[in-house]
N, CA, C and O atoms as CSV, one atom per row, in Angstrom:
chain,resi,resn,atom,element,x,y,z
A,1,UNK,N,N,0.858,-1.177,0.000
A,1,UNK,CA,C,0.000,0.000,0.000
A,1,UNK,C,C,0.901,1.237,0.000
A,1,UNK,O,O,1.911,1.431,0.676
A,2,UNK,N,N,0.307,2.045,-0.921
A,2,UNK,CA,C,1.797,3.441,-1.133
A,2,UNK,C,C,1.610,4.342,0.483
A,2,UNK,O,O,0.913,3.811,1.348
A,3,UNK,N,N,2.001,5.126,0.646
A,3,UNK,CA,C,2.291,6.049,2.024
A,3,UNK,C,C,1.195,6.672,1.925
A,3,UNK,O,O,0.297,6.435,2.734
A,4,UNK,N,N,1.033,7.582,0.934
A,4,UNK,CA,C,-0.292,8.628,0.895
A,4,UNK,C,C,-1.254,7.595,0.788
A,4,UNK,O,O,-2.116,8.163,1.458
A,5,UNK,N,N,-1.727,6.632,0.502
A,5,UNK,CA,C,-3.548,5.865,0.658
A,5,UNK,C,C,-3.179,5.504,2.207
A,5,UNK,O,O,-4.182,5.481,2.921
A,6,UNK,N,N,-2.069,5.244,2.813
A,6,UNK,CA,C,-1.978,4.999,4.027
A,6,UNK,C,C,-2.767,5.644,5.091
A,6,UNK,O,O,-3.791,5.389,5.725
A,7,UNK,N,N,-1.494,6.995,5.009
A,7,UNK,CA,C,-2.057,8.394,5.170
A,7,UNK,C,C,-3.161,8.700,5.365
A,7,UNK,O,O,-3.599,9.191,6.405
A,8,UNK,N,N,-3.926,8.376,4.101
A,8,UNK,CA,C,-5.152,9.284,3.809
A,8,UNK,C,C,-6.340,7.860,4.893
A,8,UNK,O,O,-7.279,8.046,5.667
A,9,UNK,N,N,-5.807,6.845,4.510
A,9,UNK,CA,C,-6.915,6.048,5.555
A,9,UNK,C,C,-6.938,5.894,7.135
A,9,UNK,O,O,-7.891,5.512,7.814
A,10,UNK,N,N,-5.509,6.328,7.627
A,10,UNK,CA,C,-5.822,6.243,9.005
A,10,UNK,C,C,-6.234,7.714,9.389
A,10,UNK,O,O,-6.731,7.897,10.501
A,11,UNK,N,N,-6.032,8.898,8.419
A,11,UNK,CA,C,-6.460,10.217,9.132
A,11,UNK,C,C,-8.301,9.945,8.629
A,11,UNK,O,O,-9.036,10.771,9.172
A,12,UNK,N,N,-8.866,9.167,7.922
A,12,UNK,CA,C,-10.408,8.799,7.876
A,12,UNK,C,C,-11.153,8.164,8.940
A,12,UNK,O,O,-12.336,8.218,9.277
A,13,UNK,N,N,-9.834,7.361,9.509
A,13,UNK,CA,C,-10.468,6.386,10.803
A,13,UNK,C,C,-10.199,7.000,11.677
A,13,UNK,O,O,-10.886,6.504,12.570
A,14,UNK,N,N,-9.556,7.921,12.169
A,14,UNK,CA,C,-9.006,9.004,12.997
A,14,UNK,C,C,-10.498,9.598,12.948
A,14,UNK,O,O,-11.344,9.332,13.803
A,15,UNK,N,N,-10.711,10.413,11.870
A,15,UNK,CA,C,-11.640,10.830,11.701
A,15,UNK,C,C,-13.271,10.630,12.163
A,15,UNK,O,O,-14.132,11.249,12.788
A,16,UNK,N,N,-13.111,9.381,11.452
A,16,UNK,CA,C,-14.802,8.605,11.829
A,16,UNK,C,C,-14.798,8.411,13.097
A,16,UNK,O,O,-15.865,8.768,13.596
A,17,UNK,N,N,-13.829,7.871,14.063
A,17,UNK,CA,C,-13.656,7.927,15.263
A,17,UNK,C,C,-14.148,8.962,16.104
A,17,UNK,O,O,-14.925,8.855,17.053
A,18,UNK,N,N,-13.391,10.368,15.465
A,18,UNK,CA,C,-13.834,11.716,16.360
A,18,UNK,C,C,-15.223,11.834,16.245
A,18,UNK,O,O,-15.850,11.938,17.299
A,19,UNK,N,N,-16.028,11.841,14.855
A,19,UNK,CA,C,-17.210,12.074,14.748
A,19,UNK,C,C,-18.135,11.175,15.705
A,19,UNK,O,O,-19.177,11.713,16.081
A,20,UNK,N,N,-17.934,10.171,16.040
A,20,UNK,CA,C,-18.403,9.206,16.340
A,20,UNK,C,C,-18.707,9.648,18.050
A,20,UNK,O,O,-19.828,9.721,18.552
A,21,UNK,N,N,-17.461,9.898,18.723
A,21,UNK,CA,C,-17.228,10.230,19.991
A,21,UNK,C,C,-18.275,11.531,20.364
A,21,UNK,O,O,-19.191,11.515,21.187
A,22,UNK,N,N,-17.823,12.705,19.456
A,22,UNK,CA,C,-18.194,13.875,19.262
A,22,UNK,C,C,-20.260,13.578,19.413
A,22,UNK,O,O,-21.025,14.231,20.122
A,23,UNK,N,N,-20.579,12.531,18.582
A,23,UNK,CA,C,-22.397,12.709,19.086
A,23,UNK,C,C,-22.395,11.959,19.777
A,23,UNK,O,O,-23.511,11.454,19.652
A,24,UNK,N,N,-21.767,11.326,20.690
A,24,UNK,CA,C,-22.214,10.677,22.120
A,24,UNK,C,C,-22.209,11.865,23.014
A,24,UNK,O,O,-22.804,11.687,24.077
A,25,UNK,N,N,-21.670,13.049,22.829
A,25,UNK,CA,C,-21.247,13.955,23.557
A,25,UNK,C,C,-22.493,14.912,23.476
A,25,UNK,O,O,-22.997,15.574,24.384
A,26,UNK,N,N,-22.905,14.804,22.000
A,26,UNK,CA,C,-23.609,16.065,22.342
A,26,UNK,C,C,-25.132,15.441,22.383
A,26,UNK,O,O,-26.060,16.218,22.160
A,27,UNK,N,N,-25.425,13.997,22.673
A,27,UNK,CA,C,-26.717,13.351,23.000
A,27,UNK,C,C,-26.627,13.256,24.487
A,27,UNK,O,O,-27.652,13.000,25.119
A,28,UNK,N,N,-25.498,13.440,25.096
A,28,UNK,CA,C,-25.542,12.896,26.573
A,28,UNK,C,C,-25.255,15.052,27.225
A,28,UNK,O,O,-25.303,15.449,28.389
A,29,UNK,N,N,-25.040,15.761,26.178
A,29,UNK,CA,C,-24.914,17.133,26.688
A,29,UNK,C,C,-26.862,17.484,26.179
A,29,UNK,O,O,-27.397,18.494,26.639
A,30,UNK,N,N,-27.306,16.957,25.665
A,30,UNK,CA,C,-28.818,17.268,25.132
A,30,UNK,C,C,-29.641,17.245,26.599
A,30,UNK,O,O,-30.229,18.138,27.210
A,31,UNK,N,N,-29.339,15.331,26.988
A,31,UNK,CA,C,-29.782,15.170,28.012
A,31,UNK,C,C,-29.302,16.318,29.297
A,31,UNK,O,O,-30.153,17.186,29.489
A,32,UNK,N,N,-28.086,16.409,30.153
A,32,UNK,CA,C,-27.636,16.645,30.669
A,32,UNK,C,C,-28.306,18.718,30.630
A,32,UNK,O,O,-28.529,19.305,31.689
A,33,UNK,N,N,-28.466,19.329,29.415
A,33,UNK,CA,C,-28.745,20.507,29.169
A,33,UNK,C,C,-30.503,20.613,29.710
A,33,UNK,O,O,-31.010,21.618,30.209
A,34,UNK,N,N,-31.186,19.333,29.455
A,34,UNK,CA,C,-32.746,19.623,29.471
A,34,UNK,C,C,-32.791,19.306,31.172
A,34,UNK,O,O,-33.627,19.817,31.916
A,35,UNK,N,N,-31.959,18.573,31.519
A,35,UNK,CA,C,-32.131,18.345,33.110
A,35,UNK,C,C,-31.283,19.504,34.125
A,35,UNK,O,O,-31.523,19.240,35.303
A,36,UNK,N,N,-30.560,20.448,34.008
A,36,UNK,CA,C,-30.199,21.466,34.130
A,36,UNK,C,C,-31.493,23.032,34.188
A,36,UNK,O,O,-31.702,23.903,35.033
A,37,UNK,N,N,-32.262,22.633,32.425
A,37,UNK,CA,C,-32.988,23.641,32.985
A,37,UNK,C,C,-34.322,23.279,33.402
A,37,UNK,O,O,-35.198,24.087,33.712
A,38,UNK,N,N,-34.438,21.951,33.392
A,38,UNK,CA,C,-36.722,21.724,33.450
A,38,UNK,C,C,-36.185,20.706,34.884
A,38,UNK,O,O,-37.263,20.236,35.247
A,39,UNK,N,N,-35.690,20.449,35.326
A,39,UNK,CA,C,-35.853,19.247,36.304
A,39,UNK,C,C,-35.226,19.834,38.079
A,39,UNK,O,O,-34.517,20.833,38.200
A,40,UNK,N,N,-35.618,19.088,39.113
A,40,UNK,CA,C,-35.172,19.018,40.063
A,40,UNK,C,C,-35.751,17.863,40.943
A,40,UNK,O,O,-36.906,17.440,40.892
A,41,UNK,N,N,-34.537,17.339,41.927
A,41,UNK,CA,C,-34.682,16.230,42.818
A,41,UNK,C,C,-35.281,16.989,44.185
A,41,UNK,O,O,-35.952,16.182,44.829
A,42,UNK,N,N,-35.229,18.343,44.828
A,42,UNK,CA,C,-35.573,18.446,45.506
A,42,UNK,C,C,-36.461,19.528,45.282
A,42,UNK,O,O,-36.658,19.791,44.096
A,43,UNK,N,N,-37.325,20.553,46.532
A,43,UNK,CA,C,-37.733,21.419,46.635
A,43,UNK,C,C,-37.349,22.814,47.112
A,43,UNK,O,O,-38.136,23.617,47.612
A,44,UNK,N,N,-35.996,23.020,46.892
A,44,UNK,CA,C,-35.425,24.111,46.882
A,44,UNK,C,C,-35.244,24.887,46.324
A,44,UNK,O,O,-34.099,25.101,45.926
A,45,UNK,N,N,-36.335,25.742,45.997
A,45,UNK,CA,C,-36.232,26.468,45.051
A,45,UNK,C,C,-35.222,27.744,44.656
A,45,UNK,O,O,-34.855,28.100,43.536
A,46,UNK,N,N,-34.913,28.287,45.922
A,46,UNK,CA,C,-34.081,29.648,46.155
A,46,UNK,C,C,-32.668,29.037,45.733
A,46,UNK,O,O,-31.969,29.731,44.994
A,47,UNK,N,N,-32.233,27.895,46.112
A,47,UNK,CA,C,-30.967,27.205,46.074
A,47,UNK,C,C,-30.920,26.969,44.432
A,47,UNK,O,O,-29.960,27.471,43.846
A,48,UNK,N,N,-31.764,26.337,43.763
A,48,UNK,CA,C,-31.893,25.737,42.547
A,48,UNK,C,C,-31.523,27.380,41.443
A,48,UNK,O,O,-30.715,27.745,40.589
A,49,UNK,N,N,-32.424,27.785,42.002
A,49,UNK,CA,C,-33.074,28.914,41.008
A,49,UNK,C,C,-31.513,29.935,40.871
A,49,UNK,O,O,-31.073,30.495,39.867
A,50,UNK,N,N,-30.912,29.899,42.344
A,50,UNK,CA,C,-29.668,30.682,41.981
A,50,UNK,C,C,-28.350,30.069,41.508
A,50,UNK,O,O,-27.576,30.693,40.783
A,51,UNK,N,N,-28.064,28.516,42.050
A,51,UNK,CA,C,-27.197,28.044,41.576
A,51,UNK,C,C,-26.904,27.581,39.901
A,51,UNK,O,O,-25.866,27.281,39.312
A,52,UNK,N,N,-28.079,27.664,39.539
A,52,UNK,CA,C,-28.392,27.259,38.204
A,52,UNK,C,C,-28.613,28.545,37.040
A,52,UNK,O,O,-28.696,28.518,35.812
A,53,UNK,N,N,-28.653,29.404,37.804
A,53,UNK,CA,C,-28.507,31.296,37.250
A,53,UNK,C,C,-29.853,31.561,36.670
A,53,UNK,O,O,-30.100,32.224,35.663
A,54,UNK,N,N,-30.811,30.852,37.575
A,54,UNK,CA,C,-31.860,31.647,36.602
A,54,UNK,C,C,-32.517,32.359,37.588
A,54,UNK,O,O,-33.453,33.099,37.284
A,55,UNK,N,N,-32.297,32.283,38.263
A,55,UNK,CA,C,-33.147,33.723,39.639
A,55,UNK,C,C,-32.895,35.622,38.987
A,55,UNK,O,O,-33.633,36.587,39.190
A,56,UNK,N,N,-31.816,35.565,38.335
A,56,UNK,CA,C,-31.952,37.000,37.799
A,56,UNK,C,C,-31.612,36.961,36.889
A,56,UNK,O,O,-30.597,36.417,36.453
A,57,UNK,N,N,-33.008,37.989,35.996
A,57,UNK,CA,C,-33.274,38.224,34.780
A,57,UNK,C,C,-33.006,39.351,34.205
A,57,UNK,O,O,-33.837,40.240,34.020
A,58,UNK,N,N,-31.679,39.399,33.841
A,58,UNK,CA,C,-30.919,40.326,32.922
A,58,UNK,C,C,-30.114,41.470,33.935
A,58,UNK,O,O,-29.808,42.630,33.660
A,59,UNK,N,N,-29.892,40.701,35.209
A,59,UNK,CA,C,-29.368,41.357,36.010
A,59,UNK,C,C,-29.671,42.796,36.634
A,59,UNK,O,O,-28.920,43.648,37.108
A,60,UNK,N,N,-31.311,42.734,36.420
A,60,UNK,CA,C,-32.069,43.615,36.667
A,60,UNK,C,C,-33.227,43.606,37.645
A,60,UNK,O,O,-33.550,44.634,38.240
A,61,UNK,N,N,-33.900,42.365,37.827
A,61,UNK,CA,C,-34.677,41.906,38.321
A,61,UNK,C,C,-34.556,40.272,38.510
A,61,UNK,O,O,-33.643,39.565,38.084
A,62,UNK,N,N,-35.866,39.804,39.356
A,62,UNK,CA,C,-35.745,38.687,39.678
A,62,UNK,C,C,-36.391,37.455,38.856
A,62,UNK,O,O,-37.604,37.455,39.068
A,63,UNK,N,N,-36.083,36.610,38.160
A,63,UNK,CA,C,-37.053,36.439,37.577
A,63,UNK,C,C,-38.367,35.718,38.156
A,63,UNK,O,O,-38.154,34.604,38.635
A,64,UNK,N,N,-39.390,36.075,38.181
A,64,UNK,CA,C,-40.929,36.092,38.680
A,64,UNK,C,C,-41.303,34.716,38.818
A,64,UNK,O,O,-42.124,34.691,39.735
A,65,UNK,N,N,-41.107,33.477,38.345
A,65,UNK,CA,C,-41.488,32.407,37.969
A,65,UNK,C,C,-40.702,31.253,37.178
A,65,UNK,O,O,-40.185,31.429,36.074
A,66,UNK,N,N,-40.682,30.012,37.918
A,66,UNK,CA,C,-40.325,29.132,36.670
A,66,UNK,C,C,-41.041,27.798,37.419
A,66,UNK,O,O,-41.442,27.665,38.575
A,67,UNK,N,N,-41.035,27.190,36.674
A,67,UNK,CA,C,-41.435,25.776,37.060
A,67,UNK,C,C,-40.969,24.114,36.441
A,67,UNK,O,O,-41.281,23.636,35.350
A,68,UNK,N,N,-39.935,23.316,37.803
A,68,UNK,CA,C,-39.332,22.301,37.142
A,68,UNK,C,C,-40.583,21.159,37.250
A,68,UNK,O,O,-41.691,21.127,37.786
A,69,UNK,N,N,-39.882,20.379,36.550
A,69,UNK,CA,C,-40.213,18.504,36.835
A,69,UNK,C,C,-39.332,18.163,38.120
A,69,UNK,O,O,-38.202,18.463,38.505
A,70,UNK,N,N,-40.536,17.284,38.668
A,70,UNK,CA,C,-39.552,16.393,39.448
A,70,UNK,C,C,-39.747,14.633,38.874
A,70,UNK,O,O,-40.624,13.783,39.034
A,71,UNK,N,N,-38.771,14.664,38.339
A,71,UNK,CA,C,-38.535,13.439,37.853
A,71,UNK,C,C,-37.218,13.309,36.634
A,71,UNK,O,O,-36.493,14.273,36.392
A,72,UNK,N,N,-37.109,12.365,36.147
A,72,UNK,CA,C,-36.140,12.375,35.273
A,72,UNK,C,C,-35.769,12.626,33.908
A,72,UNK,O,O,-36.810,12.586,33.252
A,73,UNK,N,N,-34.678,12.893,33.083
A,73,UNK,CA,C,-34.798,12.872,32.142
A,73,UNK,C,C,-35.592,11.818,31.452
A,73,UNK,O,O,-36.501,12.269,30.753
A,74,UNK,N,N,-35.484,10.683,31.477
A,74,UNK,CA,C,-35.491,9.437,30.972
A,74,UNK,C,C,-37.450,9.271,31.122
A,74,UNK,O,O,-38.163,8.870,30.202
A,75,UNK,N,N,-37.803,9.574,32.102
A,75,UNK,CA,C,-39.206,9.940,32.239
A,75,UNK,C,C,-39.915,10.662,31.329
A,75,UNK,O,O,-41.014,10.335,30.882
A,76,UNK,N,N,-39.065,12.012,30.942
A,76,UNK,CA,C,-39.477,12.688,30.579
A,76,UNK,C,C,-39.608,12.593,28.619
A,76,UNK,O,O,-40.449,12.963,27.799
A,77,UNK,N,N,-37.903,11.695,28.531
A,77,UNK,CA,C,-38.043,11.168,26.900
A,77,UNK,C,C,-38.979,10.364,26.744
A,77,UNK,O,O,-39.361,10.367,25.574
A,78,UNK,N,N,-39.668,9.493,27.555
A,78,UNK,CA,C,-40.453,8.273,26.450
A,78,UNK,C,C,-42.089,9.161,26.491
A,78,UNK,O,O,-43.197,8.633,26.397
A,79,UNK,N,N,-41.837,10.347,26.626
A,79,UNK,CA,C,-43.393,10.840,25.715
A,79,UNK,C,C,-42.983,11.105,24.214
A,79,UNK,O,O,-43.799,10.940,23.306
A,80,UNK,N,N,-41.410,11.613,23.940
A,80,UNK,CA,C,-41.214,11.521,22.813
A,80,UNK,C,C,-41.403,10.828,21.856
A,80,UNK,O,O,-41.343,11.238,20.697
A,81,UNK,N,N,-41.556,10.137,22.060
A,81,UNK,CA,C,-41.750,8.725,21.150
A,81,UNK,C,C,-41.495,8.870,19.853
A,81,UNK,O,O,-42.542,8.550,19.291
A,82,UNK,N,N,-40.531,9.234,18.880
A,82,UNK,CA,C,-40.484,9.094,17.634
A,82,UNK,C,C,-41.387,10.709,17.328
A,82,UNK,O,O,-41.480,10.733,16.100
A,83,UNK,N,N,-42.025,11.937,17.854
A,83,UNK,CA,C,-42.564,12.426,17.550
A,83,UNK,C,C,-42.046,14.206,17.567
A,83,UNK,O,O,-40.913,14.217,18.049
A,84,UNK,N,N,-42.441,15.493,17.252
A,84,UNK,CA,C,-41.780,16.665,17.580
A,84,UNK,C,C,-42.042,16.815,18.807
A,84,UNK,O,O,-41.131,17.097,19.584
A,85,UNK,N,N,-43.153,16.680,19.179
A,85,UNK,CA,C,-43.932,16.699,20.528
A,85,UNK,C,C,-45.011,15.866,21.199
A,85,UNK,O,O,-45.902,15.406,20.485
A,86,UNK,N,N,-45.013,15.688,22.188
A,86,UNK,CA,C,-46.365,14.997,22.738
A,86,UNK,C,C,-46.542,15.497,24.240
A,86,UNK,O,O,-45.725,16.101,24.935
A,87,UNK,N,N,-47.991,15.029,24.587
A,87,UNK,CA,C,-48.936,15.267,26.000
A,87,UNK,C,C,-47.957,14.106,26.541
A,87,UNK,O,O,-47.441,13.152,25.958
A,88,UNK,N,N,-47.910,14.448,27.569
A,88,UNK,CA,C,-47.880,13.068,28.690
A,88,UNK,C,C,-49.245,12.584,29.122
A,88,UNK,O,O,-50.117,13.366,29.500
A,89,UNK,N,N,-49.464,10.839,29.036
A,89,UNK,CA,C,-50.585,10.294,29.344
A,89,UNK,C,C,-50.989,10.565,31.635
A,89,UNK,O,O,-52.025,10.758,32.271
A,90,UNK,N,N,-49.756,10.439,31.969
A,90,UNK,CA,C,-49.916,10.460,33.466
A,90,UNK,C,C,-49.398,11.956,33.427
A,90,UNK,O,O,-48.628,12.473,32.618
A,91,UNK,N,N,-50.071,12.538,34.588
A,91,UNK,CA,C,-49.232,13.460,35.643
A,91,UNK,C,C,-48.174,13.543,36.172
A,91,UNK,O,O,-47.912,12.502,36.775
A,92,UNK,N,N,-47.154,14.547,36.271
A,92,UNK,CA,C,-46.082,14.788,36.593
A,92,UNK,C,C,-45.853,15.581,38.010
A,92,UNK,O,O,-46.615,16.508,38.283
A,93,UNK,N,N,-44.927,15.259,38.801
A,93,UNK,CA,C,-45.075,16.201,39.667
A,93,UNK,C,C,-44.104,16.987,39.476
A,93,UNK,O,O,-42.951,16.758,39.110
A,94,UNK,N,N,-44.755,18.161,39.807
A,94,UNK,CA,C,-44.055,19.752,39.276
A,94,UNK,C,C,-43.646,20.620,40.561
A,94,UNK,O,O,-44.446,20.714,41.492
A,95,UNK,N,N,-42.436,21.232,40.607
A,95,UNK,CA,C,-42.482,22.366,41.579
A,95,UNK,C,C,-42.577,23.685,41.075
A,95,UNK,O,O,-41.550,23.900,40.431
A,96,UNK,N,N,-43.461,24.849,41.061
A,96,UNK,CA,C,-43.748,25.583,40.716
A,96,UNK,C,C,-42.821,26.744,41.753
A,96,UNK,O,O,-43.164,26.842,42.931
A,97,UNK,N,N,-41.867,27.432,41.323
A,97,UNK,CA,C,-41.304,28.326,42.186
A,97,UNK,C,C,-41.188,29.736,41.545
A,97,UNK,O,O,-40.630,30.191,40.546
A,98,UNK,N,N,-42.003,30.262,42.613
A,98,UNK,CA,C,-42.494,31.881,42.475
A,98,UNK,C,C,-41.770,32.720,43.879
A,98,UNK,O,O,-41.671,32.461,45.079
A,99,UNK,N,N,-41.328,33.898,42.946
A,99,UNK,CA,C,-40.876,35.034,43.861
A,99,UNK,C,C,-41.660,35.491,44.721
A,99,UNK,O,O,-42.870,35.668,44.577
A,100,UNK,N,N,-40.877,35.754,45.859
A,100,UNK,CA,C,-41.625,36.060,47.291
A,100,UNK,C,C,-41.261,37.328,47.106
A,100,UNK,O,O,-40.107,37.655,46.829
A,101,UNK,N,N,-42.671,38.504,47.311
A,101,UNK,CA,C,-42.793,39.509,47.090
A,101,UNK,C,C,-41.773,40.443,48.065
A,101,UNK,O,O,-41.411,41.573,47.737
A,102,UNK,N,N,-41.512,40.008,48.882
A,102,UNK,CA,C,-40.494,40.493,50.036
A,102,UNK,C,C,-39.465,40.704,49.955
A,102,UNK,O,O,-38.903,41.601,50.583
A,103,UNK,N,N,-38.729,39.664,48.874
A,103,UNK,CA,C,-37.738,39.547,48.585
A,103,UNK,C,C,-37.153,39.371,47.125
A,103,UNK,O,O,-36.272,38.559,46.843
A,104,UNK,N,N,-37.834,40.343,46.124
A,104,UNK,CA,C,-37.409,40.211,44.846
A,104,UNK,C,C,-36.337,41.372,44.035
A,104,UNK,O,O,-36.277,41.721,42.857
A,105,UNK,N,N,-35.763,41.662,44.922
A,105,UNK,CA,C,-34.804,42.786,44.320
A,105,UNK,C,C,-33.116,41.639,44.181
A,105,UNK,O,O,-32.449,41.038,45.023
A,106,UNK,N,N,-33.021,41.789,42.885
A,106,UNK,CA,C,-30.993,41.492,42.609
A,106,UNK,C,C,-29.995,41.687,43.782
A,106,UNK,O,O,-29.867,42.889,44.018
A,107,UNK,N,N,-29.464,41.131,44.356
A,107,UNK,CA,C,-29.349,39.547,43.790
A,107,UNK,C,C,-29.711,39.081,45.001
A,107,UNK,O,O,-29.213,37.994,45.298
A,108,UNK,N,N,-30.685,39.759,46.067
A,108,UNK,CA,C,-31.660,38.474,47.143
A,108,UNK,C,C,-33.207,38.151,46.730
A,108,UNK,O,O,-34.273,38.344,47.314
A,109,UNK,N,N,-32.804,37.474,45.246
A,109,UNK,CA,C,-33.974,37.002,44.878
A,109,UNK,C,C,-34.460,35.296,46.020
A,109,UNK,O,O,-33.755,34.331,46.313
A,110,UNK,N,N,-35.511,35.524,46.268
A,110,UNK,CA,C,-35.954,34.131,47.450
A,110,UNK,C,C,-37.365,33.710,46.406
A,110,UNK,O,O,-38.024,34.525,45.761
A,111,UNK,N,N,-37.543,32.504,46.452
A,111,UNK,CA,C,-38.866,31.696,46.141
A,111,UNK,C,C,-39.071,30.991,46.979
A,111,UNK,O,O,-38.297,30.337,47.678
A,112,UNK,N,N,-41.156,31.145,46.966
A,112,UNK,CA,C,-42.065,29.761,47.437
A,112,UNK,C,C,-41.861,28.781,46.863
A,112,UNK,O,O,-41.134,28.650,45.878
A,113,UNK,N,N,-42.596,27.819,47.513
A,113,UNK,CA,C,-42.493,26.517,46.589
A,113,UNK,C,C,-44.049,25.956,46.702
A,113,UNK,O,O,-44.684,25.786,47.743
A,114,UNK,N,N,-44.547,25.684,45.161
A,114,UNK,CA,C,-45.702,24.966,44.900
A,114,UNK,C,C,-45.474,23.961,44.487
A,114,UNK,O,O,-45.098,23.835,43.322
A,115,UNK,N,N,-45.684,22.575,45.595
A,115,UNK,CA,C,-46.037,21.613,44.404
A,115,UNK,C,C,-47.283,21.347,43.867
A,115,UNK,O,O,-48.252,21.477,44.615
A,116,UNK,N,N,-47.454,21.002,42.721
A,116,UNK,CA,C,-48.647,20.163,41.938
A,116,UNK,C,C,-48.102,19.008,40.857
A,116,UNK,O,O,-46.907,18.824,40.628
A,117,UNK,N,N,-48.726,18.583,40.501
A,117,UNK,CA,C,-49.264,17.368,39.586
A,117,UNK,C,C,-50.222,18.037,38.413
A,117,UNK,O,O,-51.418,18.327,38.405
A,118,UNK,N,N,-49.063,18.165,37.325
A,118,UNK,CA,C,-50.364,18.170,35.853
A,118,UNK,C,C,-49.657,17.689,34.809
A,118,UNK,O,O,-48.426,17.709,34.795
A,119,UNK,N,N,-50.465,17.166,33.743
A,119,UNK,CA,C,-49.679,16.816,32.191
A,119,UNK,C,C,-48.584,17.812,31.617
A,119,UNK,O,O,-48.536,18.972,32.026
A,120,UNK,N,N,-47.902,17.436,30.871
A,120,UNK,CA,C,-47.050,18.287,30.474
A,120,UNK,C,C,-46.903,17.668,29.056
A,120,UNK,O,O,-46.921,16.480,28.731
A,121,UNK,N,N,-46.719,19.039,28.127
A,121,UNK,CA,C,-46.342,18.828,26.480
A,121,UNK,C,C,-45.037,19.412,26.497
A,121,UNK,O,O,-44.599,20.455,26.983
A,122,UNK,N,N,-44.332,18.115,25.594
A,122,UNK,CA,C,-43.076,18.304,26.029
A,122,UNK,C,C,-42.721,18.317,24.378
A,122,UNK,O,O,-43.114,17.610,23.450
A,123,UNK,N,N,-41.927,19.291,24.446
A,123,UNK,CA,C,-40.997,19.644,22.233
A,123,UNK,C,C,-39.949,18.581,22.492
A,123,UNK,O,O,-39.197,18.642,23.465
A,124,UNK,N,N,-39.930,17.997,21.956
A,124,UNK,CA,C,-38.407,16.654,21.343
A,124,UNK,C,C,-37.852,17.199,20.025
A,124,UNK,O,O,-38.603,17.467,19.087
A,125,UNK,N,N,-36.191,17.397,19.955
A,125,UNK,CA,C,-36.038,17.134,19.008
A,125,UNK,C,C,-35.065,15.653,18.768
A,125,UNK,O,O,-34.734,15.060,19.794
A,126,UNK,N,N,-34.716,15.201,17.697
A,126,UNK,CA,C,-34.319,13.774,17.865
A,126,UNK,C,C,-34.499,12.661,18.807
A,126,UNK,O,O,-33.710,11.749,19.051
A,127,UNK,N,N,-35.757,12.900,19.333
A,127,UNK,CA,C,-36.681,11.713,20.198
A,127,UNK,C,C,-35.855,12.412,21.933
A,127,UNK,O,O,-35.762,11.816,23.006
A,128,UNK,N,N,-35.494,13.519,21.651
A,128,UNK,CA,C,-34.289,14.741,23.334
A,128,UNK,C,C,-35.602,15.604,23.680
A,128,UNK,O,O,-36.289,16.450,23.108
A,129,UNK,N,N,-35.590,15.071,24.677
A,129,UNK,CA,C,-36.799,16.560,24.947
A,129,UNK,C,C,-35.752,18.089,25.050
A,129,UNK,O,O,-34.541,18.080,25.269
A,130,UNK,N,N,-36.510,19.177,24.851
A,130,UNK,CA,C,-35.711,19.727,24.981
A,130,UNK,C,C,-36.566,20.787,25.868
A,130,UNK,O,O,-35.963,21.357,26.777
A,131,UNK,N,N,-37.815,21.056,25.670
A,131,UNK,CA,C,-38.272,22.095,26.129
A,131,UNK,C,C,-39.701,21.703,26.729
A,131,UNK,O,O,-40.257,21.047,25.848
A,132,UNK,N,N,-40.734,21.842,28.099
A,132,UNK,CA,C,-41.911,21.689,28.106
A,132,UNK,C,C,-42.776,22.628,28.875
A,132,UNK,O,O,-42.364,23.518,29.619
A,133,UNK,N,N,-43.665,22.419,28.689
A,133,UNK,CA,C,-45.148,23.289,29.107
A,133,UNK,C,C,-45.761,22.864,30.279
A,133,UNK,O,O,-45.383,21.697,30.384
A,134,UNK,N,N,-46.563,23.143,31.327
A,134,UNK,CA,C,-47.439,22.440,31.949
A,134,UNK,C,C,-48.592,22.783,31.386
A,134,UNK,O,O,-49.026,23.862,30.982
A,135,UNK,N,N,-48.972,21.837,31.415
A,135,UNK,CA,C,-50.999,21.203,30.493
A,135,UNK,C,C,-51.867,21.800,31.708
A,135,UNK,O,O,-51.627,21.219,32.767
A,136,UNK,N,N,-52.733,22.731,31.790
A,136,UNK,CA,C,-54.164,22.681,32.650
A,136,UNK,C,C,-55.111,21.918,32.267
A,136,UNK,O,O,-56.167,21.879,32.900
């Protein structure tokens, strides 16, 4: 085999290799990104909301509202099913965390904590959730 087809085939397998590595990375950063911003294991909202930078909104204010899942990614993919979006058939439990009027000025933003239970429509792209709603 001459030098250059050599060459040229191990910098391809080199290659296919990186590519290869490279979307495990960014399917397990998909996951890892949607559970960052829609999810939490506990009910801490003040803790969550600041460690995760979303308590202030544009470094001006607090932001007013957000609301995670409590549950998992993996929960949360099999509504995807092959689809852009879908309802969830069961209820989810949700923590709903809203600014405490007392305390909404930069940067001692504080939140309540609501839990509830409702459906949620959740956007998938490549079967990844990426983004969801709560259903009334």
């Amino acid at each position: 085999v001459p030098q250059t087809t050599m060459n040229i085939s191990i910098a391809g397998v080199v290659l296919l290799s990186l590519c290869q590595l490279c979307s495990c990375f960014l399917f397990e950063s998909a996951d890892a990104n949607f559970a960052r911003k829609h999810t939490m294991a506990s009910n801490q909202c003040t803790q969550v909301m600041v460690d995760r930078g979303f308590a202030i909104d544009g470094k001006k204010t607090c932001l007013p509202e957000k609301t995670f899942i409590r549950g998992t990614v993996d929960e949360v993919r099999a509504i995807c099913e092959g689809r852009g979006s879908g309802v969830s058939k069961e209820n989810f439990k949700l923590v709903e965390c809203k600014i405490d009027p007392a305390h909404n000025k930069p940067p001692n933003c504080q939140y309540t904590v609501e839990e509830v239970e409702k459906k949620i429509l959740v956007t998938c792209v490549k079967n990844k959730p990426t983004e969801f709603q709560p259903q009334e």
